[in-house]
C-alpha positions in Angstrom: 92.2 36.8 19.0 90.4 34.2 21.6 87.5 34.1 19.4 89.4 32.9 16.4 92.0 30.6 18.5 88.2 28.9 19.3 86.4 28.9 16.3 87.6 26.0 14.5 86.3 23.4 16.8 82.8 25.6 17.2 82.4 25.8 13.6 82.0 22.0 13.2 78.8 22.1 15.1 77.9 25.5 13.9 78.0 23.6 10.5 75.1 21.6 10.8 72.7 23.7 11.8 73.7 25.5 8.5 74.2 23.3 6.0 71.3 23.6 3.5 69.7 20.4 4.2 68.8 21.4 7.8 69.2 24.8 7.9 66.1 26.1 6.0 64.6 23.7 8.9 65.6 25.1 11.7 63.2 28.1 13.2 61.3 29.6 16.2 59.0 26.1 15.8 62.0 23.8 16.0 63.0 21.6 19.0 67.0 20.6 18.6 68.3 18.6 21.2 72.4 18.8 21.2 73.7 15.3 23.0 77.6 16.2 24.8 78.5 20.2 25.0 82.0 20.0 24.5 83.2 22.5 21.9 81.4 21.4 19.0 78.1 20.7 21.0 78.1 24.2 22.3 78.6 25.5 18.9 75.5 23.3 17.7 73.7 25.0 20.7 74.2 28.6 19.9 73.6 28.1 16.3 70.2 26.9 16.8 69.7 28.9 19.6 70.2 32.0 17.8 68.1 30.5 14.8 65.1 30.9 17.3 64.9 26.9 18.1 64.3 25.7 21.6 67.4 23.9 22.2 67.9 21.1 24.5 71.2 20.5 25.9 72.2 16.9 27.3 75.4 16.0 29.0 76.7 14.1 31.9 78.6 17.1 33.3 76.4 19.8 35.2 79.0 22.5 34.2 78.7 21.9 30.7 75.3 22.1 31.2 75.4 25.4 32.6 77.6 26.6 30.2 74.9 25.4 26.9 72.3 27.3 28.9 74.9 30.4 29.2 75.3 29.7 25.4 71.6 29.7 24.3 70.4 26.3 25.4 66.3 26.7 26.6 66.1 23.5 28.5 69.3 20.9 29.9 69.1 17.4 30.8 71.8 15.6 32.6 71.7 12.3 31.1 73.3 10.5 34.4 70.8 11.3 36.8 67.5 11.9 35.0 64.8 10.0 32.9 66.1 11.8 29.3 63.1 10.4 27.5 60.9 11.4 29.5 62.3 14.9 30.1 62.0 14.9 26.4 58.6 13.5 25.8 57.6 16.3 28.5 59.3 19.5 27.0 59.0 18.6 23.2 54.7 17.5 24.5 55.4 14.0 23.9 56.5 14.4 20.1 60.2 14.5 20.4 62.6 16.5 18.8 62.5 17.8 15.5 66.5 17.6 15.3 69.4 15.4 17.2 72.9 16.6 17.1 75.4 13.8 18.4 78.3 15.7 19.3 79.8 12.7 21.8 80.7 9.3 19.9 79.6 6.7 22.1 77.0 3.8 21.7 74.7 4.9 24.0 74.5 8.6 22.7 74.2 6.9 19.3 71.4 4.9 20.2 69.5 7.8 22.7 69.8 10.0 19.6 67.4 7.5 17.4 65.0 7.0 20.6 64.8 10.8 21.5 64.1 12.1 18.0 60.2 12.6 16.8 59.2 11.6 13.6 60.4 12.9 10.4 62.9 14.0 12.7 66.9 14.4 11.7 69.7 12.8 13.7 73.5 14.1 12.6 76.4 12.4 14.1 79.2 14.1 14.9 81.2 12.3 17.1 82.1 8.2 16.0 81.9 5.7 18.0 84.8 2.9 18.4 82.6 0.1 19.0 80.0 -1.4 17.2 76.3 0.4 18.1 73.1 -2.0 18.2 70.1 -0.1 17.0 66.0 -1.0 16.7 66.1 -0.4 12.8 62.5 -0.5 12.8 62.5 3.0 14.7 64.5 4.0 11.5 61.1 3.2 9.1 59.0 3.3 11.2 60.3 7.1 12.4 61.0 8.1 8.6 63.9 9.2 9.8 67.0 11.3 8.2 70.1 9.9 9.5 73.0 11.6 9.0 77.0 12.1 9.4 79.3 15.4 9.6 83.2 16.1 10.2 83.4 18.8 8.6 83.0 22.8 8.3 83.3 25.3 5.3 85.0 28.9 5.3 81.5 30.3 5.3 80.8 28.5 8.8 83.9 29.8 10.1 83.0 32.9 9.6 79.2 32.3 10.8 81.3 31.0 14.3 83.2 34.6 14.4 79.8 36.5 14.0 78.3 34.2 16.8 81.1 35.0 18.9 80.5 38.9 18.2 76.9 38.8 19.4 78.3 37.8 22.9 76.3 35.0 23.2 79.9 33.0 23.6 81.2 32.8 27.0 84.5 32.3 25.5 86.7 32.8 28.2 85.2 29.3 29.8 86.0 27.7 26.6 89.8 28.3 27.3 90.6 26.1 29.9 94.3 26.9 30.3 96.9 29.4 28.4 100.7 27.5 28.7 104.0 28.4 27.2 105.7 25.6 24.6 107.8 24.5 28.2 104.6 23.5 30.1 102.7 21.9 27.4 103.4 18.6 28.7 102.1 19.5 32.1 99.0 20.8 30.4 98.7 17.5 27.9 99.2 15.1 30.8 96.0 17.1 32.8 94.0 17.2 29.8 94.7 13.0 29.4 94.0 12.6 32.8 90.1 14.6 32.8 89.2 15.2 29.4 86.0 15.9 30.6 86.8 18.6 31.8 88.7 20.5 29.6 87.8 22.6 27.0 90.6 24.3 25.2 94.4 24.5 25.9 96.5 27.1 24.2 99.6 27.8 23.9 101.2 30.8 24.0 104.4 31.8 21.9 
């Protein structure tokens, strides 16, 4: 039952390591680097991971982090406190990744995407940003780069998410942050508005 309460907001990121485009891409050779592991990055993360790709998992959060390499991630980078690009430049041998997920929505994940990814690379945004982003377009020619949006998921990568889960490469019960009844959800929104950051998933319990 936890596995399916989750799966909706996994499947997003599930979803684009699948969809045809990308998918057929993605192998043992592949470096992915998923920016933000909230729920949708993470699903990103154990998608490719299980795909054989050497996933990179960036966040601000050092738990997060911890959680993407529980979840599959190879390498993690916390974006506050070290140099990302060259962290990147040295695990991916100074050819960046093959694949960026953008699972965060800010300008400056925006704009890190386009710098960390290698050429012929793929960036897919996830998350949207609510200001405008100011890019170097000429990284976008001279990159050849495919650049990408998603915001969605189909029933087949629902179901991929429920297999996922199955292998136990999930640590699903740290994706739950809190179980309420209906009479403390309140409590629980207010908490959530208050350090979103740090929480995951609140259900609620009839």
């Amino acid at each position: 039952m936890k596995a399916v309460r989750i799966a909706a907001p996994l499947e997003i990121g599930v979803a684009e390591i699948e969809r045809p485009a990308l998918g057929a891409g993605v192998t043992d050779s592949t470096f992915v680097m998923v920016i933000g592991c909230g729920m949708v990055g993470l699903g990103a993360v154990v998608r490719a991971s299980l795909r054989g790709a050497t996933v990179i998992a960036a966040d601000i959060d050092d738990e997060k982090l911890e959680l993407a390499r529980q979840a599959g991630a190879t390498y993690t980078v916390n974006t506050m406190t070290e140099d990302v690009h060259a962290r990147i430049q040295e695990i991916t041998d100074g050819l960046g990744a093959d694949v960026v997920i953008e699972a965060v929505g800010s300008p400056a994940t925006y704009v890190m995407a386009v710098n960390e990814v290698g050429f012929t690379g793929c960036v897919t945004c996830i998350g949207y940003a609510k200001s405008e982003v100011s890019f170097q377009t000429k990284l976008f020619v001279q990159k050849e780069l495919d650049i990408r949006g998603s915001r969605n998921a189909t029933p087949s990568d629902f179901r991929a998410v429920i297999n996922c889960i199955k292998t136990g490469r999930y640590p699903v019960d740290k994706f739950i942050s809190r179980v309420v009844k209906p009479e403390d959800t309140a409590v629980a929104m207010k908490e959530w508005s208050e350090n979103p950051g740090k929480v995951f998933r609140i259900l609620v319990e009839f």
